[in-house]
Each structure stands twice: as C-alpha cells, then as structure tokens.
Residue, then its C-alpha position, 0 to 999 in steps of 0.5 A: x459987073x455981072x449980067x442976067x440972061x435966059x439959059x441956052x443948051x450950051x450953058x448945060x454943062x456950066x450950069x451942071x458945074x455950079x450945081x455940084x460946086x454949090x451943093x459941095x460948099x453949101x450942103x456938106x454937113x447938112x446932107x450925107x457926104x455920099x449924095x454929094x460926092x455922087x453929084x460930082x461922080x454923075x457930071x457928065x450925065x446931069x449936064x445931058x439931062x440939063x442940055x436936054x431939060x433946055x432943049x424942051x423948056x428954056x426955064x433957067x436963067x443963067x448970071x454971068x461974070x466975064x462970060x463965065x456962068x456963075x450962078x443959074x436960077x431954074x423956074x417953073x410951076x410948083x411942084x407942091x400940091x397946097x398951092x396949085x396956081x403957084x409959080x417956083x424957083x425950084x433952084x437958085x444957086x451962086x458960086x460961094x466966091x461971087x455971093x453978096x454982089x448982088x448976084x442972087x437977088x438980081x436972079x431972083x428979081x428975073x425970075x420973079x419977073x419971068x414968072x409975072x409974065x407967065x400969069x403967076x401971082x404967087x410962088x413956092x421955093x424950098x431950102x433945105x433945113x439949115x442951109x443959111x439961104x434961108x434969110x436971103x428968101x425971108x429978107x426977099x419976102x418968103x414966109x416959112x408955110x410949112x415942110x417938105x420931108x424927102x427920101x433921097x437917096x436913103x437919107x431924110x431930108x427936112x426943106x421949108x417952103x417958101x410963100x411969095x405973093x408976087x403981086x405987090x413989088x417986094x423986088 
C-alpha cells in the first residue's frame, strides 16, 4: 500500500510539494493566509534549500504510494534549549487525501527508530496551536511540556511541545 524509506536529493521538490500542500489544508485559518500563499509563491526556492539540506544531512524520510512521495518526516537534534540531549521531528507531514492509512504513524515509528539509532532516549516535537495532529502525538505518547511563541513572518505564532521518552516501546 505505501513504503518508508530515506529521502534522496531528488526527492527535493516532492517533498517542497507536500510542504506547501499540507501547510494550505492544514494551516489555513490557524496561521495568516499571507505565510501560506508565500510558500506556495517561494516553491522553486524551498525545494534547492531541501536539495541542498539533503546533500549535507540525509535526515528526512520520505512515504511513497505508487512511487509518488506522499508524506515526508524530517528528524534531527532539537532545537529546544530545556531538553539538550533530545532528538526531534522537526516536521511530519501527510498528504490530506492518504491520512488514516497509517501513513503518519509508519513514518513516525521510522523516525523514532532512526533517532534510537542515533543514541536519542527521548525527543521533542511542536504543533502549531490548534492544528488537529495534536491527538496523533498525544495518542503516540507526547506529553504537552510547555510552549513555543514565534514571530513569523509578522505574525505570533503559539506551538506546544511535545516530550517522547523513546526508551520504552510506545511505537
């Protein structure tokens, strides 16, 4: 039905494309139309800054139906000061029309697994407030810790944070 691997550079532009997709049917209405519409305007760039991201630190992970990317999960160390050792998803993200085929999880499980590998015992993950993915994390074992308040692109954006023991098998 669909298959996980490692993201490859080529994958740049597929991956840019389900970002956009999902920022649109996701984030309209709790994020300013202009920071979306900007994402779509700024494609072409965004897939060389992904091409290039990959080139340097293969950390994405791509699901594929019919050999169409689909869905795409980024890890890496996180980006938040309170938990230092921690590993992150610092994106997951499923095309609207192949959600609940266990698409999110499955990339979810690899990149719990790919962070085990990497010496992670725990990781971080942020949600943009109100985004409904919220129950997806806190049904994979995330507990709200806190929140992230960011200026972007002139507008206040709230995320929860996310706390994932990885130690024990919630996968």
């Amino acid at each position: 039905m669909f298959q996980i691997r490692k993201a490859t550079p080529a994958d740049a532009m597929a991956i840019t494309l389900v970002n956009v997709y999902t920022w649109k049917t996701t984030y309209t209405g709790l994020m300013p139309d202009e920071i979306i519409d900007r994402r779509i305007r700024n494609i072409i760039p965004a897939a060389q800054r992904i091409r290039k991201q990959l080139e340097q630190q293969p950390n994405h992970l791509v699901a594929l139906v019919e050999d169409c990317v689909v869905g795409y999960c980024m890890t890496g160390p996180t980006r938040n000061q309170q938990y230092p050792k921690a590993g992150e998803i610092g994106a997951l993200y499923v095309l609207q029309g192949v959600q609940g085929m266990g698409v999110g999880k499955a990339l979810y499980e690899a990149a719990v697994q790919e962070l085990r590998q990497q010496g992670y015992t725990s990781m971080t993950a942020n949600c943009l407030r109100g985004n409904p993915v919220l129950g997806f994390y806190q049904h994979m074992g995330g507990c709200i810790v806190g929140e992230k308040i960011e200026l972007h692109q002139g507008a206040t954006l709230v995320e929860d944070v996310l706390y994932f023991e990885l130690s024990s098998d919630k996968t």
